[in-house]
C-alpha positions in Angstrom: -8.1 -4.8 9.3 -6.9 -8.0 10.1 -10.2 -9.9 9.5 -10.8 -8.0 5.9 -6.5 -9.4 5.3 -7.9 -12.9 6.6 -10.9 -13.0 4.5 -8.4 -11.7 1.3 -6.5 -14.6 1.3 -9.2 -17.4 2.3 -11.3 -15.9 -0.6 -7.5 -16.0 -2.7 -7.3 -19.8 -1.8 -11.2 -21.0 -2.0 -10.4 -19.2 -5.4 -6.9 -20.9 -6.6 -8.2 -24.4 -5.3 -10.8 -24.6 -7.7 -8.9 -22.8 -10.5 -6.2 -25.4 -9.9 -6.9 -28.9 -11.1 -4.4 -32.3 -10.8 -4.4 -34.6 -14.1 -4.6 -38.3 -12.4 -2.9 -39.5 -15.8 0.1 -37.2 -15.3 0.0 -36.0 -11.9 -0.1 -32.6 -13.4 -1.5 -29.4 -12.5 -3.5 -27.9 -15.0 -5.1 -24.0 -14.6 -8.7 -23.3 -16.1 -7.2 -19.6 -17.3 -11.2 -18.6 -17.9 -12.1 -19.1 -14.3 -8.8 -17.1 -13.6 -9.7 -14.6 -15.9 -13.1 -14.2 -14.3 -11.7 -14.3 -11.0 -8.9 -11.4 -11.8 -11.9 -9.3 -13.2 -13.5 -9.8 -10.6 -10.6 -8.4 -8.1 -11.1 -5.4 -10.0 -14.1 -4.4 -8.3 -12.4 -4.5 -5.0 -12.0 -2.3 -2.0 -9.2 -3.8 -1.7 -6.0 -1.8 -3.4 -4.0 -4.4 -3.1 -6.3 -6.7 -4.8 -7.0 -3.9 -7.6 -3.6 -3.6 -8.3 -2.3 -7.2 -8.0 -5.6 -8.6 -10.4 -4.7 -5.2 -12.8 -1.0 -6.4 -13.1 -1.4 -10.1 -13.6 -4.7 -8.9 -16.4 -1.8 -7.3 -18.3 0.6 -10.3 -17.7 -2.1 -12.7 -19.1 -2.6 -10.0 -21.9 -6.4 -10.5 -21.0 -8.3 -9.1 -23.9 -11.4 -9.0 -21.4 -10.0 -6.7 -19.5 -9.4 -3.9 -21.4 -12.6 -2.3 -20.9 -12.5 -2.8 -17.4 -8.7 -1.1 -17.2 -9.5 1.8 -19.5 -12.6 2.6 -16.8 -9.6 2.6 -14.2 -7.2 4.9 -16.2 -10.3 7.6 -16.8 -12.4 7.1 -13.3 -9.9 5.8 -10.4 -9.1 8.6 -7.7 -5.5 6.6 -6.9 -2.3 7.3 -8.9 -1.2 4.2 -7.9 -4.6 2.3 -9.5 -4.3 4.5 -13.0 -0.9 4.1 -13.6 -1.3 -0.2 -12.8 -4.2 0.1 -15.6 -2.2 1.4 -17.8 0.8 -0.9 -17.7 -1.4 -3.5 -18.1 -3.1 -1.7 -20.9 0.4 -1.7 -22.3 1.3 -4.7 -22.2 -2.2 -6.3 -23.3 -1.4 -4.2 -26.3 -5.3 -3.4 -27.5 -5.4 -0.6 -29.6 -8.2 0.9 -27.1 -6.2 0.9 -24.4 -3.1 2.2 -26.1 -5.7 5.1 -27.4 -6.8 5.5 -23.5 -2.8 6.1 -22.5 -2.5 8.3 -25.1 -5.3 10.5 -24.1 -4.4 10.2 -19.8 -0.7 11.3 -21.3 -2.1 14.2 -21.9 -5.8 15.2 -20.2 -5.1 13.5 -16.6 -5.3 15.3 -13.4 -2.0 13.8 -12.0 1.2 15.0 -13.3 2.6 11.7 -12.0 0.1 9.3 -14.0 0.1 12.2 -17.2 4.4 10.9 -16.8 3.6 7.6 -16.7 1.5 7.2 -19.8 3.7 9.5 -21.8 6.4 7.1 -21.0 4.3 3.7 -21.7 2.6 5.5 -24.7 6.4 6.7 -26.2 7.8 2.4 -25.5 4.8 1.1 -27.4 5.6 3.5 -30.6 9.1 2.8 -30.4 8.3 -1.2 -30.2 5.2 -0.7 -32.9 7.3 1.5 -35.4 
């Protein structure tokens, strides 16, 4: 466990170091938000939960139109509550009419009362906001 958290977060900063790049004019740091993009996609397909979740939420902050797919395959096929409901917060708050369709449809047809809650909830805030 503590080698798999080790190689987590020496992957995490291989992968921020060559996201990250300084402008020598400025002295800025600039981000390459496609090599983030691919990288957060890429956290997706962890074993990792924490990874999952962290890469699902920050897809949704970065309303990441490439991930939509991706996160509507996590609302239908995920086994973990916790994994569904991230997808579709981030499904919410990407806004794609897909994955507002997707929360509709776990609202209603998923297994888990809890995530079924959840996606009632997110599905009710986006027609109150979209109305």
């Amino acid at each position: 466990m503590k080698r798999v958290l080790i190689l987590t977060v020496a992957a995490a900063l291989l992968t921020f170091s060559s996201v990250l790049a300084v402008d020598p004019q400025t002295t800025k740091t600039t981000v390459n938000m496609d090599k983030v993009e691919a990288s957060l996609l890429n956290g997706l397909k962890s074993q990792n939960q924490g990874l999952i979740i962290s890469s699902t939420r920050m897809l949704g902050d970065i309303h990441s139109a490439k991930a939509v797919i991706p996160l509507m395959h996590i609302l239908k096929s995920e086994n973990s509550e916790a994994n569904k409901i991230a997808a579709a917060l981030a499904l919410y708050n990407i806004g794609d009419e897909r994955g507002i369709f997707a929360i509709k449809r776990a609202a209603r047809f998923d297994d888990s009362n809890k995530v079924r809650s959840f996606c009632d909830k997110f599905y009710k805030a986006y027609q109150t906001a979209h109305s």
